[in-house]
N, C-alpha and C positions, 0 to 999 in steps of 0.2 A: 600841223601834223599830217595834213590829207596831201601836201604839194608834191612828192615824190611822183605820184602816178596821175597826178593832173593835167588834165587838156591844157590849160591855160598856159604853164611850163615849160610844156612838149613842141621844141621848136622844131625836131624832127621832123619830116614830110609822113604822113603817116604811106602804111602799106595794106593794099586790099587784098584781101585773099585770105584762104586759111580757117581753121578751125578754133573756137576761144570754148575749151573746158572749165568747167568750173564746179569745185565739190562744194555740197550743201550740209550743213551740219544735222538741220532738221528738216522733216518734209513737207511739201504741201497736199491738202487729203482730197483740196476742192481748187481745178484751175481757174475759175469764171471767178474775177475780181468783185463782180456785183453782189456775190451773194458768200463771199467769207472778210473777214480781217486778218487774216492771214500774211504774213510780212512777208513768209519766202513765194507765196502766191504774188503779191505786189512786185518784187523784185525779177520775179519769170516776166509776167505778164506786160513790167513795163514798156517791154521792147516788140510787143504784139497790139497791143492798144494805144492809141492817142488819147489824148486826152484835149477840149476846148483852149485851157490854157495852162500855160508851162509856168515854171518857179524857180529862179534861178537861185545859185548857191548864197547872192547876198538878200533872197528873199522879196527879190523883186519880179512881181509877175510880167511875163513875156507873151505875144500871142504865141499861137499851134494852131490847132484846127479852126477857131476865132481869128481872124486879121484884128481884129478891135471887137470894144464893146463901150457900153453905157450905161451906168449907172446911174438911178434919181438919186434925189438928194436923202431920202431916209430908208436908201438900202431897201426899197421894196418890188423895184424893179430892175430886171440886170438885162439888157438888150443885149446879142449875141452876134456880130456880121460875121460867118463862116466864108473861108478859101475855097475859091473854085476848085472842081478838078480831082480832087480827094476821092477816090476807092477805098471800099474793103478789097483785101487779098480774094473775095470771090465774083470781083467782077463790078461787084452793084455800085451804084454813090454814096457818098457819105453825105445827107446833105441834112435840112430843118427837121424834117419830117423821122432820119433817122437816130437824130439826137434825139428827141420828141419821144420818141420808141422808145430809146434807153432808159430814160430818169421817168416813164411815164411805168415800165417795168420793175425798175426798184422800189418806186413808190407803191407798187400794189403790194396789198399783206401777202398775194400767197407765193410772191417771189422769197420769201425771207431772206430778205438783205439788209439786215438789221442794221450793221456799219455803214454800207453806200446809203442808205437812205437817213442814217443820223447828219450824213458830212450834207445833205442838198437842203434839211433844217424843214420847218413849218412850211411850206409849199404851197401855195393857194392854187396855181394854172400853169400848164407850158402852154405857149401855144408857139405853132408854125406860120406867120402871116404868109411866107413864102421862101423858096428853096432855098435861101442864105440866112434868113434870119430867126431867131430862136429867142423866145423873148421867156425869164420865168419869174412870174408874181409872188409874192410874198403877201400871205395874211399881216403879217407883220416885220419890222426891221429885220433882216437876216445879214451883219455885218460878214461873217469869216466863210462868204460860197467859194470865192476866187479860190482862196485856200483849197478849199474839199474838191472839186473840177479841177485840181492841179495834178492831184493822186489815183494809182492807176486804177482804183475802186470806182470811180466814176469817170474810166476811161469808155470809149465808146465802139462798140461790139456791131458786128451785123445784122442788122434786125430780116433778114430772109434768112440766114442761119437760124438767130434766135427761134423766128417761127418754126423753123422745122424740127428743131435738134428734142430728141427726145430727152436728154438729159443733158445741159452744159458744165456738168460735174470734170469731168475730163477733155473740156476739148472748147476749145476761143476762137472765133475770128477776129480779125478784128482789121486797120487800118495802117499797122503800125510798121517798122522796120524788116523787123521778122516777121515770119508765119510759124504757126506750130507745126511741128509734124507731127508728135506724136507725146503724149502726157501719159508717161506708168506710177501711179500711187507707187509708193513706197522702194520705188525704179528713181524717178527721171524725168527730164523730157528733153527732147531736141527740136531743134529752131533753125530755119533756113535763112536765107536773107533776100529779100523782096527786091528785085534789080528796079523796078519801076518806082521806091520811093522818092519823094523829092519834097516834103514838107514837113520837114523835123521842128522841134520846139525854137522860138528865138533864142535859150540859151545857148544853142547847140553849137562848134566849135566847127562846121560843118553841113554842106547842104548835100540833098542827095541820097543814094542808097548807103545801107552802115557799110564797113570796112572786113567785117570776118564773112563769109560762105557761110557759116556757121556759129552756133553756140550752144553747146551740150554741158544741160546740168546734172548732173550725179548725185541722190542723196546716198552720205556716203557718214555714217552716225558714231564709225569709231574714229574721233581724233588721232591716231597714231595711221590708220589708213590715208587719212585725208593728206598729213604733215608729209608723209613720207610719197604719195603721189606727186605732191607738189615739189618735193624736192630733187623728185627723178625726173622733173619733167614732163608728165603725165597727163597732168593737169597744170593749166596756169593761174588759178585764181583759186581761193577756198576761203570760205565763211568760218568765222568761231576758232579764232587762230587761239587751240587751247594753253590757258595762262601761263600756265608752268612750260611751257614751248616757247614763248613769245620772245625773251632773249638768245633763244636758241636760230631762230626763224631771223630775229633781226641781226643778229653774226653772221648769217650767212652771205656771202658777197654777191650770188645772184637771186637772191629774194628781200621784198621789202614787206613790212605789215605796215600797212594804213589804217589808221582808227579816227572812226566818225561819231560824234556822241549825240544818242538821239533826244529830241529834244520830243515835249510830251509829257504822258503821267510815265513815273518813274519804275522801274522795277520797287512791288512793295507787299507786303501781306494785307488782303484784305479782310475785315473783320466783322463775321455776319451777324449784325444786331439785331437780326429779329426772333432769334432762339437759344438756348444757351447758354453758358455764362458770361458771355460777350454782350448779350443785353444789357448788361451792371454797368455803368458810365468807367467804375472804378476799374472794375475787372477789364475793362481794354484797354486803361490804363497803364495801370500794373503791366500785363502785356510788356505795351509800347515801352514803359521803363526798364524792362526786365531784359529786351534786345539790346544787344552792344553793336549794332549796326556795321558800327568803324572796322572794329576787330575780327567780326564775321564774314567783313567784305575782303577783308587783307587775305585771311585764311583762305577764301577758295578761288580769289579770284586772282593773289601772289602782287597783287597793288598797281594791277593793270587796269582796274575801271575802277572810277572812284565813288564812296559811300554817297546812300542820297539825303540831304538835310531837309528836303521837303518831296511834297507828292510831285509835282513839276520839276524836271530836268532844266539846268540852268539856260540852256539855249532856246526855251521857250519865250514866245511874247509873252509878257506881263509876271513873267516869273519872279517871286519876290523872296529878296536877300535878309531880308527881316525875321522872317519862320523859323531859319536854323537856329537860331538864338533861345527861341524860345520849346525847344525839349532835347534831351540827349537821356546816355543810359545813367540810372537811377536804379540799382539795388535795392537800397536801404526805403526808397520813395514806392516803389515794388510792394517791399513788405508790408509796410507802413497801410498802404492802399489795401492792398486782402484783407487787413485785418482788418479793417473798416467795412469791407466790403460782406464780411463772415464766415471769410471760409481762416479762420485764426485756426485751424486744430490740423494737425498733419500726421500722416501714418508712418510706417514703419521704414519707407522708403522716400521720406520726407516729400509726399504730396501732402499738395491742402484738400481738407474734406471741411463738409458741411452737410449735415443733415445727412451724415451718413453716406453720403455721393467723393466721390473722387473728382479732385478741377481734370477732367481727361478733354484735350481738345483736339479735334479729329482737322489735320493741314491734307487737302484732298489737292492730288496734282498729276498730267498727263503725263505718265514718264513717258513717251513718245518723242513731246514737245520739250519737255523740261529738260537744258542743258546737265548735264553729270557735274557741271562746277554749281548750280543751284541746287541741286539735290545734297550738295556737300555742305553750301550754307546752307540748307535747313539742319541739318544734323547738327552745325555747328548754334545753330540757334535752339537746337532744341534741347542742347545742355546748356545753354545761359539763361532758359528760361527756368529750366529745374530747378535753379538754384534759389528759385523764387517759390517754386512749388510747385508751378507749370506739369503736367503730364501729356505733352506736345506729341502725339501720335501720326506718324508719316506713312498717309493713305494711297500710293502709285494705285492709279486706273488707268487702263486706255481710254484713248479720245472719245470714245464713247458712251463708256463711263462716267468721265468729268463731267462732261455735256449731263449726264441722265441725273448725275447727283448734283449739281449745280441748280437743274430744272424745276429737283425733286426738293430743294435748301435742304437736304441732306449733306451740312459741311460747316464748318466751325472758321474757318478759313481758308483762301484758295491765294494762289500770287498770278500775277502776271503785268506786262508791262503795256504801254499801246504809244506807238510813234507818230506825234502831229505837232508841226512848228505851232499851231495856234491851239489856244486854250479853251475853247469849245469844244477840245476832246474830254475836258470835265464834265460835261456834258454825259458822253455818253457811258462814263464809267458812274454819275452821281445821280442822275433824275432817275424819280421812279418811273419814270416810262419805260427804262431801260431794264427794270427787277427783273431776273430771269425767270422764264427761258426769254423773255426780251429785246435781252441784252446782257452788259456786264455787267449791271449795281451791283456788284455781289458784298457789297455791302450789308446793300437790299436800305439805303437809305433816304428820307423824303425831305427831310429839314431843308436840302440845298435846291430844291425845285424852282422857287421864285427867283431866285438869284439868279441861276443860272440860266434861264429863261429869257429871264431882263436881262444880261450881258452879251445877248447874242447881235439885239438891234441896237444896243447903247452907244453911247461917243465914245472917242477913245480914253480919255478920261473917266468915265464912270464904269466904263468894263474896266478901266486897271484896276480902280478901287471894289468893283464886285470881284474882280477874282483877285485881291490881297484877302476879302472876307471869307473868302473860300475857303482858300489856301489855309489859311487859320482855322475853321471850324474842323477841317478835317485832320488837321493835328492835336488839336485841342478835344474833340472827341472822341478821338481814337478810331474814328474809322478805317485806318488806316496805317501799319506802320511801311514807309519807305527802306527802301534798303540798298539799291544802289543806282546809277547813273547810267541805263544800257546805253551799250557802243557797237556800233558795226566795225569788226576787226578784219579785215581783209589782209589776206596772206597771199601776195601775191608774184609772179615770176618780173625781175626787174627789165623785162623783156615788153611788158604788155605796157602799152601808153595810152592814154587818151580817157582815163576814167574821172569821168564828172560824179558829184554827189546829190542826188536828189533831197530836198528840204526833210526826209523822212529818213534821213541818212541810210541809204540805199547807194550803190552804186549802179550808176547809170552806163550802159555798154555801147550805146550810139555812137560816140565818136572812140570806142577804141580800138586799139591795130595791136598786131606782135611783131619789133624788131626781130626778122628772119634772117 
């Protein structure tokens, strides 16, 4: 699906010059990749930081700013030999000491870097022996770092920037293709292009400085503004090619949409067991049977991203085909369950009550962040759950709001999705390390701590089978219902060539040009 606007494809001679727009459907609030998970922060940033090592599209790691490296044999030690020659855009070197800087800055609490410092795992030392090499221990096995040093959360920043910058909320250095110029919240930002680059990832199609002058991204949140940019011209590229457009978008003779599916925990509702009616095993349950997952994904999203059978996206390592089997929607299995559970007695607008309480469950969510086709499937789930008794109440806060009630477990359930080829992002949506403000258990659940602990330094074999066990306790107890398969939809001018996909299915702009 992604070969239209593929490097690999593109026999073309590409062309340097030029400006590459691109609208954004949602914004990013924080640019400095170290301290958000933030996807459209990752996708800016990619092209302003480096990162150690690259990851190509069939998932094989390449050096970057590492020429090689060394691993012992029980994953507790990862030796690092870094490329001469490497700058930040302000002059300084990239060398041991300011990798060192980096991952020694995520690792401190009062960075909160909650995600960069889940992907570097139990951490024992870094040390610098000397200017090229970067050595970091491990208390314990840490199988999946290659992975998390691939993404651009643990890309690597200027540490005489970092030292000075009163706040790096707005504004990155870093060593990468581009430089920023300038990052506006709820605006934008615009990207120059670094003439002196010359040490791009081995995937890269390409050695050298990128091909555009530029690259200006637009957050730009009404779909019909974005479609209609892109079809004058305006823009060449745009995020969130909205569903009910998408055969309209692929009719048109000079535009194509590419869809990349991300692989990861899946778009799903998460269900906080530690207060609530959600405590009841049954009662989330019922829930999870009372969702038509199928039917609700058709409805908003018109059969462009497909429903999800489990919490893992099927493109993930160890992802397991066996789960779907085991639950779908269940009406009659719904009822059956309340009534077991005691809330058997229903009012005048067929909610279940008990003890005189109404089932009211409060779905808290950023409308900021939350696409307008997810806000459609909760609507649509929250008349399928009615039908059960459900009183599915739809809480929109701003960003910082979600954040205060999430922190505050003021919330019954929240959604959201999180993109990583490897399944140690279980990890950081399941261990209670992560219970907020932490992280994301929003769960808020503890049972999967050992497992998931033990999967990280295991063989390959025994992490497949820890995380089949996973994958199952989280269906099986209802922490969780899944809902659909997020995809990066790029809507883009059949003019622009040279886009590679990053493991996080992100589109990557290094090697792309515009037939002028």
């Amino acid at each position: 699906m992604g070969t239209v606007a593929n490097a690999a494809s593109d026999t073309a001679k590409p062309v340097d010059g030029g400006t590459l727009n691109v609208g954004l459907a949602t914004d990013a609030s924080i640019i400095d990749p170290s301290i958000t998970g933030n996807s459209v922060t990752a996708l800016i940033t990619r092209n302003i930081v480096d990162s150690l090592v690259g990851q190509a599209e069939d998932n094989k790691f390449t050096p970057w700013l590492a020429e090689s490296w060394d691993i012992n044999g029980d994953n507790t030690v990862y030796t690092f030999h870094l490329r001469q020659g490497v700058t930040f855009s302000d002059g300084t070197p990239l060398d041991a000491a300011a990798v060192k800087y980096n991952f020694d800055r995520i690792l401190d609490p009062k960075t909160t870097s909650s995600y960069a410092k889940s992907l570097l795992g139990p951490i024992d030392k870094i040390e610098a022996p000397d200017s090229r090499t970067v050595v970091i221990r491990y208390r314990q096995s840490f199988a999946p770092l290659l992975q998390g040093l691939s993404l651009p959360y643990l890309g690597i920043q200027s540490p005489t920037y970092l030292q000075k910058a009163q706040s790096t909320t707005n504004t990155v250095i870093g060593s990468g293709p581009y430089v920023l110029d300038n990052f506006t919240k709820g605006s934008g930002s615009k990207l120059s292009r670094r003439a002196d680059y010359n040490w791009g990832p081995g995937y890269a199609a390409h050695k050298g400085p990128a091909h555009f002058d530029q690259i200006v991204f637009k957050y730009l949140p009404e779909a019909s503004v974005r479609l209609g940019a892109l079809a004058s011209g305006q823009l060449q590229a745009i995020d969130a090619v909205p569903p009910a457009n998408y055969r309209s978008v692929q009719g048109n003779g000079k535009l194509q949409v590419v869809t990349r599916e991300n692989p990861g925990v899946n778009s799903a509702y998460f269900l906080n067991t530690s207060k609530g009616p959600f405590q009841d095993l049954k009662v989330r349950q019922a829930f999870q049977s009372a969702v038509n997952g199928p039917a609700a994904v058709k409805a908003a999203f018109f059969g462009t991203l497909k429903p999800a059978d489990n919490i893992l996206g099927p493109s993930t390592l160890y992802y397991d085909h066996d789960i779907s089997s085991s639950w779908s929607f269940d009406l009659a299995k719904a009822n059956r369950l309340l009534d077991e559970a005691g809330w058997s007695q229903k009012d005048a607008d067929g909610i279940r009550k008990k003890d005189g309480g109404r089932l009211t469950l409060h779905y808290v969510y950023d409308s900021t962040s939350l696409a307008a086709t997810e806000v459609t499937l909760a609507q649509a789930v929250q008349y399928q759950v009615r039908q059960a008794g459900f009183d599915l109440q739809l809480d929109p806060v701003d960003s910082g709001g979600w954040t205060a009630r999430a922190n505050a477990n003021d919330y019954d359930l929240v959604s959201f999705y999180y993109v990583r080829a490897e399944p140690d992002i279980l990890r950081t949506v399941f261990h209670s390390a992560y219970i907020p403000p932490a992280g994301q258990n929003a769960s808020r659940v503890k049972s999967l701590d050992e497992k998931l602990t033990k999967a990280v330094g295991a063989s390959d074999a025994e992490r497949k089978k820890l995380y089949a066990e996973i994958q199952k306790e989280v269906i099986e107890q209802a922490y969780a219902v899944p809902l659909f398969v997020a995809a990066y939809q790029l809507g883009a001018s059949k003019s622009l060539h040279g886009i590679s996909w990053a493991t996080n299915a992100k589109p990557n702009f290094y090697d792309a040009w515009l037939d002028r």
